[in-house]
BAVEX-584380 format. One line per field, with one value per residue (C-alpha): residue number from 1; residue in one letter; x, y negated, z negated. Coordinates in Angstrom, 1 decimal, always signed. Each point is the difference from the previous one (the first is absolute). Layout:
# residues N
resi = (NUM,...)
resn = (A,...)
px = (X,...)
py = (Y,...)
pz = (Z,...)
END
This chain:
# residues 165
resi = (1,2,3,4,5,6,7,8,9,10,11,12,13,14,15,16,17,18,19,20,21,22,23,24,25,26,27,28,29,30,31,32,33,34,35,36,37,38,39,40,41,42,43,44,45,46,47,48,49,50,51,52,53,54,55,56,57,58,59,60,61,62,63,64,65,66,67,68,69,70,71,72,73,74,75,76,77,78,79,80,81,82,83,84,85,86,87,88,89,90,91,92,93,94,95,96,97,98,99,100,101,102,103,104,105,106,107,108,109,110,111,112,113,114,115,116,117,118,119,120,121,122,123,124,125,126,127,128,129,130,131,132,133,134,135,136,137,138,139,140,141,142,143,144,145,146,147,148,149,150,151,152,153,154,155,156,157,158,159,160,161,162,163,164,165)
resn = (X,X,X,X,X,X,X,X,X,X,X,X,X,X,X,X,X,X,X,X,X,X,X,X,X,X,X,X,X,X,X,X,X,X,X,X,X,X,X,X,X,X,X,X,X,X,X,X,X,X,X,X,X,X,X,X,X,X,X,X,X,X,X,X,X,X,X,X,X,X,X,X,X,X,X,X,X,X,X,X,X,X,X,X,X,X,X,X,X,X,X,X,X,X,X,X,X,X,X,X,X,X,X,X,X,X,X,X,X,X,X,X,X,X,X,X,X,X,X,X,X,X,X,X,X,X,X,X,X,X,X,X,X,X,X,X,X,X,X,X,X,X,X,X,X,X,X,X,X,X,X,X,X,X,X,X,X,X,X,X,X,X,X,X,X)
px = (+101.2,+2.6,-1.0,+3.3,-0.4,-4.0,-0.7,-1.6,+3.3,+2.2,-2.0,-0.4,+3.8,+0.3,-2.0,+2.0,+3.2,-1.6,-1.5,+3.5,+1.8,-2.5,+0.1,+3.6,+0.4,-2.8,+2.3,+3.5,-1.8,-1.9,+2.4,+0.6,-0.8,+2.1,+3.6,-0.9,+2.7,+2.2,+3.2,-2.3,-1.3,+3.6,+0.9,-2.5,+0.3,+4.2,-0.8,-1.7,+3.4,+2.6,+3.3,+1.5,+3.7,-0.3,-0.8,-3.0,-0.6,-3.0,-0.2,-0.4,+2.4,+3.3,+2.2,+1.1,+0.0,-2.8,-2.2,+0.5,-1.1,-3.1,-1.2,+0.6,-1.7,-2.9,-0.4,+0.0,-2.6,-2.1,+0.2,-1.9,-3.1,+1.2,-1.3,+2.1,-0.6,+0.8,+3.1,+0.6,-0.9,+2.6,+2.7,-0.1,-0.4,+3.3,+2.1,-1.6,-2.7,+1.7,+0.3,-3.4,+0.6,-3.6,-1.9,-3.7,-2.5,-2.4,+0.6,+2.2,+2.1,-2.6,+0.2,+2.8,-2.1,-3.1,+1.7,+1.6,-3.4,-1.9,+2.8,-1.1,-3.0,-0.4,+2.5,-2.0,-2.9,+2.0,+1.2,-3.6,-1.3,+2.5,-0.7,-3.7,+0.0,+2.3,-2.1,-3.2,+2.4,+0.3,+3.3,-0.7,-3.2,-0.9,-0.2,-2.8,+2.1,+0.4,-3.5,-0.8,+2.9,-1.2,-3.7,+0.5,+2.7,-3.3,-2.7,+3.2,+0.1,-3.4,-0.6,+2.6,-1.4,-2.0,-3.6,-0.4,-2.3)
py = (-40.8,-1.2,-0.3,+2.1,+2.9,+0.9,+2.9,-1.4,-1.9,+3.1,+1.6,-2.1,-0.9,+3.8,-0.2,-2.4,+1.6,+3.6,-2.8,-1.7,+3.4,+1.4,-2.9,+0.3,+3.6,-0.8,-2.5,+1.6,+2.9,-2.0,-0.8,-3.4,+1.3,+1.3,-1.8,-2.6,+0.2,+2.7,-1.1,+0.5,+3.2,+1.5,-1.9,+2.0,+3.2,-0.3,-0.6,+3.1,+2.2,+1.2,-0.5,+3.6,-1.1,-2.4,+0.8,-1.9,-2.1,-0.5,-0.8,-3.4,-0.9,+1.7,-0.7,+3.1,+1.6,+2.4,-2.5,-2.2,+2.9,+0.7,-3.5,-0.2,+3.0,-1.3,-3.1,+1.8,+2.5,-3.6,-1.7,+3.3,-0.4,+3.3,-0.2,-0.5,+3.5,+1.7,-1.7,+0.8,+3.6,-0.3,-1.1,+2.6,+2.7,-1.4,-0.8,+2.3,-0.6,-1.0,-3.3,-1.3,-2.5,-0.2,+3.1,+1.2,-1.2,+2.8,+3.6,+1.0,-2.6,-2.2,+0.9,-2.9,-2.5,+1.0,+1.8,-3.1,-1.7,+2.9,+0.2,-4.1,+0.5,+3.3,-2.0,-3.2,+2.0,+2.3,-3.2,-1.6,+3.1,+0.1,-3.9,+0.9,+2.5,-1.5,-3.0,+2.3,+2.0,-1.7,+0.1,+1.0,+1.8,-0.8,+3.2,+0.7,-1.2,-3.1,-1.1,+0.9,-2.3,-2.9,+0.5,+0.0,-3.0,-2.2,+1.1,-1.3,-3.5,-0.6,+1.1,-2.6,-2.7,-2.8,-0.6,-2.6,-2.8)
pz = (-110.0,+2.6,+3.6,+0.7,-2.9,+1.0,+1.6,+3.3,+1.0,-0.5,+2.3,+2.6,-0.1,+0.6,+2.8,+2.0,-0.9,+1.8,+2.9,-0.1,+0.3,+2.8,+2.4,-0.2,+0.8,+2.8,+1.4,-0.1,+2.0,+2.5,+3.2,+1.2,+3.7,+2.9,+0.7,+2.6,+1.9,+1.9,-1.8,-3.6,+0.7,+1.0,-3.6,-2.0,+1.6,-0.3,-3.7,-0.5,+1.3,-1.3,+2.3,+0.6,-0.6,-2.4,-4.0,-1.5,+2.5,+2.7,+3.3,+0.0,-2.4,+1.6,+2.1,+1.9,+3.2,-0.9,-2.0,+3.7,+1.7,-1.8,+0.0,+3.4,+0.4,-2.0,+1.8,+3.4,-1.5,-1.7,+3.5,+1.4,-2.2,-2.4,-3.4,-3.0,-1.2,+3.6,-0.1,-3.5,+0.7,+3.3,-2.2,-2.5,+2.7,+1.5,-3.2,-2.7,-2.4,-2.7,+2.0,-1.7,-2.4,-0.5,-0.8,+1.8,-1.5,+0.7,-1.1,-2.8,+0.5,-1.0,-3.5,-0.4,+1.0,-2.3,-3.4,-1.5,+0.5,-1.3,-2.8,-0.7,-0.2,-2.0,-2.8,-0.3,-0.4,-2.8,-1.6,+0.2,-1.8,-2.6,-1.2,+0.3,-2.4,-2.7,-0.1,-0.3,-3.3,-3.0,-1.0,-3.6,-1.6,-3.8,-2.0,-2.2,-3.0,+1.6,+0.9,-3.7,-1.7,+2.9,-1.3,-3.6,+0.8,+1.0,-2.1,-2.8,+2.2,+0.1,-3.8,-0.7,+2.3,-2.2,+1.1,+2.2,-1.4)
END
């Protein structure tokens, strides 16, 4: 039997794939730490708003008079010691909340974050099941009819086999 057809390597191959796949959802969640500097932090908090006057667009990446405003107001607010989310929570009290690009991730809101992983999850585990069980099935099942005919097929052959000397 092949080294790549027996049953052992299958399933350690599957293995690392769910390792593979877990370490990299571990990683995509984990944060690479706090902005270092001022000038980052009013970055990454810019990112996460929506400019009131322009359409799709955050913060940080337009150009116009309120987008200046609210990173200026940002950076004052940063330079103060205010936390991202106080100043996020400021900005939407001022300009509306539909100003978060970037919903909670506690509450209801939260759902977005953990549904599609849920919704991964629940599918791998639908698609594992389904493989399991048609490899467990056989795909065809001899009738009674058949195992006769195979049975009288050999006594026939072995009738018909000369003695060995």
């Amino acid at each position: 039997m092949s080294v790549l057809r027996s049953s052992g390597f299958r399933r350690w191959s599957w293995l690392v794939i769910v390792a593979l796949v877990l370490v990299s959802l571990v990683r995509a969640g984990v944060s690479d730490g706090a902005p270092r500097t001022d000038e980052e932090r009013v970055r990454d908090i810019a990112a996460t708003l929506k400019c009131p006057t322009c359409r799709s667009q955050s913060v940080a990446g337009s150009d116009s008079a309120a987008a200046r405003a609210i990173r200026a107001d940002i950076a004052r607010r940063v330079a103060d010691g205010e936390s991202p989310d106080a100043i996020r929570d400021a900005i939407a009290a001022t300009y509306g909340q539909d100003v978060q690009l970037v919903p909670a991730r506690s509450g209801l809101a939260g759902l977005v974050w953990v549904l599609p992983v849920v919704a991964l999850v629940a599918g791998l585990a639908g698609v594992g099941a389904v493989l399991a069980r048609w490899r467990r099935t056989p795909l065809t099942h001899a009738s009674a009819a058949d195992q006769a005919l195979v049975e009288r097929a050999l006594a026939a052959q072995e009738r018909a086999a000369p003695a060995e000397p």
